[in-house]
C-alpha positions in Angstrom: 115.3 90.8 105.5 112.7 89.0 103.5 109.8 90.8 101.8 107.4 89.7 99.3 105.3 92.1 96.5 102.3 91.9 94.3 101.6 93.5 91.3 98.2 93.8 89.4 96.1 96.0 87.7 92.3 95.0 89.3 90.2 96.2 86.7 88.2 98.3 89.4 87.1 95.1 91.0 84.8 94.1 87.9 85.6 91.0 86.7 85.6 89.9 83.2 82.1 88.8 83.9 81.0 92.2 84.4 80.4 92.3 88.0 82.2 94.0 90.6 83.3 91.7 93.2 85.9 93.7 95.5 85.7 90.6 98.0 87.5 88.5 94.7 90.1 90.6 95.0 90.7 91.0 98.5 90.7 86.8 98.7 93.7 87.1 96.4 96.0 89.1 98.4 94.3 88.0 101.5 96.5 84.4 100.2 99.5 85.6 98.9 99.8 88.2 101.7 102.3 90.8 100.1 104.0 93.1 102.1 103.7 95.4 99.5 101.1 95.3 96.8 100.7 97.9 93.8 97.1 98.3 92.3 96.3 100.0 89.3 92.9 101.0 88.3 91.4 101.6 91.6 88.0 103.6 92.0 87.8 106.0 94.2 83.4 107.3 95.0 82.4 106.3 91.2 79.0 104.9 90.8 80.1 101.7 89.1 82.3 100.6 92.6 78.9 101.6 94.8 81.3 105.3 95.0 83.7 103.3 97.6 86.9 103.8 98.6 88.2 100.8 97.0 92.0 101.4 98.3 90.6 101.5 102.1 88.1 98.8 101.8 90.9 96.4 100.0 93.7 97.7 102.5 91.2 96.9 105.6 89.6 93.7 104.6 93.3 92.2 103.6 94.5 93.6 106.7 96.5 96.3 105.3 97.7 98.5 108.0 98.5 101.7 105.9 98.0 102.8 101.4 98.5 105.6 99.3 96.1 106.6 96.3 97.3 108.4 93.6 94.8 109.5 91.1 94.9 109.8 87.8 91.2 110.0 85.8 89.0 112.8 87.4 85.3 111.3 86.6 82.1 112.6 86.0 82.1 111.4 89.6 85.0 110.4 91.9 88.3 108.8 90.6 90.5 105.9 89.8 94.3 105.7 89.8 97.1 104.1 91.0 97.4 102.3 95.3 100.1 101.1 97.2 99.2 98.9 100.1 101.6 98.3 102.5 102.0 96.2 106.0 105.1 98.8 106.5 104.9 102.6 107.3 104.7 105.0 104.3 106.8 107.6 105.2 106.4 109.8 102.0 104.2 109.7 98.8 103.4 111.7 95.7 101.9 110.5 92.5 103.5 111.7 89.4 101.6 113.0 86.4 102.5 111.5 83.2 99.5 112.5 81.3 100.8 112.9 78.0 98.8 115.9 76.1 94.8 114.5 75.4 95.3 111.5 76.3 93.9 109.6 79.3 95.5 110.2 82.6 98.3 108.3 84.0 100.7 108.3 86.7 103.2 106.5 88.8 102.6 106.6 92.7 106.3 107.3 94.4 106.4 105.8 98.0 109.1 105.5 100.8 108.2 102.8 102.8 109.9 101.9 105.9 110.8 97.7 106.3 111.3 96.5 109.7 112.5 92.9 111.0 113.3 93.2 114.5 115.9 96.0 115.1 116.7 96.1 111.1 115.3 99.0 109.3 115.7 99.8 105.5 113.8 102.2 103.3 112.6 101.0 100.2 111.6 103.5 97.1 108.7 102.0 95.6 107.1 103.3 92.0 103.4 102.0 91.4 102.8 102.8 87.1 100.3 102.8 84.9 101.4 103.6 81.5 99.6 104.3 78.3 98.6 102.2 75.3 100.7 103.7 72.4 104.8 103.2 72.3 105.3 107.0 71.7 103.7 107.6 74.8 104.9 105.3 77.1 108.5 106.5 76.0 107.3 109.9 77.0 105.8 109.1 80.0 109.5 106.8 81.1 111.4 109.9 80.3 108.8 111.9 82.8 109.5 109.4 85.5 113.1 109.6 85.4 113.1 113.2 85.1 110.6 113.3 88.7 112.5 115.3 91.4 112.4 111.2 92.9 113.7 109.5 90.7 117.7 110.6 90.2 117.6 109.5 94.4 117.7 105.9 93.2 121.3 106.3 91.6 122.9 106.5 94.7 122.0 103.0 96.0 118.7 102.9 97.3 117.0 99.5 97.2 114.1 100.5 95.0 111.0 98.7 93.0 109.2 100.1 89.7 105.9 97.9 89.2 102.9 98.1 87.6 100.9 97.5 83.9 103.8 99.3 81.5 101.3 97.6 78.4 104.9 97.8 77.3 103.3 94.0 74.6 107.1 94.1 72.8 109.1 94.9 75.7 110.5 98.3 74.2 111.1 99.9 77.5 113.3 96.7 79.0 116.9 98.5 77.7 116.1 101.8 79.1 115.3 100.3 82.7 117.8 97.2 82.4 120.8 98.9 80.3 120.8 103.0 81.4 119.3 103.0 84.7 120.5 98.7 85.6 117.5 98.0 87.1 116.9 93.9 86.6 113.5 92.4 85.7 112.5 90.1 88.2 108.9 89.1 86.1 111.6 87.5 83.0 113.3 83.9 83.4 117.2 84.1 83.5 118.2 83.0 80.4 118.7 85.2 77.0 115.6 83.4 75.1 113.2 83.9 78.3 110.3 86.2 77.8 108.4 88.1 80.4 105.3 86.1 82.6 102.4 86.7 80.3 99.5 88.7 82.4 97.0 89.7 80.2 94.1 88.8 79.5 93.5 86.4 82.8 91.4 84.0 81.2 94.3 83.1 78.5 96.8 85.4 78.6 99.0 86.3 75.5 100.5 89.5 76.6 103.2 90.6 79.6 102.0 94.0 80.2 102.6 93.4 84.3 106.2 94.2 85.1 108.2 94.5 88.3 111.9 95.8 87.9 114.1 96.2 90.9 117.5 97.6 91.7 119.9 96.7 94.7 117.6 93.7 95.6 118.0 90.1 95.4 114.9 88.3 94.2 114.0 85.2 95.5 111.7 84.3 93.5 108.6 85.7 91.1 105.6 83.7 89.7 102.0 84.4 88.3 98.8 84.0 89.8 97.8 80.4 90.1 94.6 80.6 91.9 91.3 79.4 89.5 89.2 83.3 90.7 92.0 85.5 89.4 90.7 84.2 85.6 87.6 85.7 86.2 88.6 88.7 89.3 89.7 91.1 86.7 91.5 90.9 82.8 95.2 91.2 84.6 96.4 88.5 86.7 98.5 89.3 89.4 102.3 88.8 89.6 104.2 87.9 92.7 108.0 88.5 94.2 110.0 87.8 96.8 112.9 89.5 97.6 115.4 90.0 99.7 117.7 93.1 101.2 121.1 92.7 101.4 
């Protein structure tokens, strides 16, 4: 069973030339059509985003049959956080805080989604991040995660994705997900001198802060973002994987 995902933080649909252009970002996974697609930054009734619902509105107009919000930053008014789209039932979800002290709200959005071809059915455990900017905290925030009452499940076999912007610039967390919990990196070229697809900013990006690890998968293939609107769409470009269950 085949499956493809994207990853990509969307900047709450404001490109980097200021405007907010949901129908940019909708094109984008309208052509790649993911099975799976993990958002970060997504608004949810703020001013800015004309107080949509940007997960529904992206989820509807890309044809997108079910999503899960998890938010993060509580506004003056509304939201944003964390969405998983998926063309595949979502048959659990809870976003887990890993606001560390003062700082800005984060979380990862934990979904079981259920993949279908035919008469084949496999769950998937999916993990939508969004981590901070300093290296103390995003350490914290990875020992949250595999501390969450979901996270320990994985061990025992379950194919199972952890995607998202890590803003992880020197690739500190890589051991902890590759060497103690033997997760592979499917956004890092095969050999020992590769270095992870560059994401950020989309108009000449310098640093890979989009990652997509995966465990008891077999990636097909992973690339960036070709397409000439995801320059200006938002300051990440998007990062996209196929894989395939065993």
């Amino acid at each position: 069973m085949k499956f493809r995902v994207l990853t990509y933080n969307i900047h709450r649909a404001i490109g980097v030339d200021r405007l907010f252009r949901p129908e940019r970002i909708e094109n984008i996974l309208t052509f790649y059509r993911p099975d799976i697609a993990l958002l970060q930054e997504v608004d949810v009734g703020v001013p800015r985003s004309r107080e949509l619902d940007l997960a529904r509105v992206l989820a509807d107009g890309a044809g997108f049959e079910y999503f899960a919000m998890g938010k993060n930053v509580r506004l003056r008014k509304g939201s944003y956080g964390n969405a998983t789209l998926s063309r595949f039932p979502i048959l659990a979800q809870r976003n887990i805080d890993l606001t560390v002290e003062k700082k800005k709200g984060r979380g990862a959005l934990h979904t079981t989604i259920e993949l279908s071809d035919g008469d084949q059915r496999r769950m998937i455990e999916v993990f939508n991040l969004h981590l901070g900017l300093s290296a103390r905290e995003r350490e914290t925030q990875t020992g949250r995660l595999v501390r969450s009452e979901e996270f320990p499940g994985l061990l025992s076999g379950s194919p199972s994705i952890a995607g998202g912007d890590f803003n992880d610039w020197r690739s500190r967390l890589r051991p902890i997900f590759t060497e103690v919990f033997h997760f592979q990196l499917a956004t890092e070229g095969r050999s020992r001198w590769s270095h992870a697809m560059r994401t950020y900013p989309s108009f000449s990006p310098r640093g890979a802060l989009d990652r997509l690890y995966y465990r008891d998968l077999r990636l097909v293939r992973a690339r960036r973002c070709r397409l000439s609107v995801s320059k200006v769409a938002s300051d990440h470009v998007p990062i996209i994987a196929d894989f395939r269950l065993s």
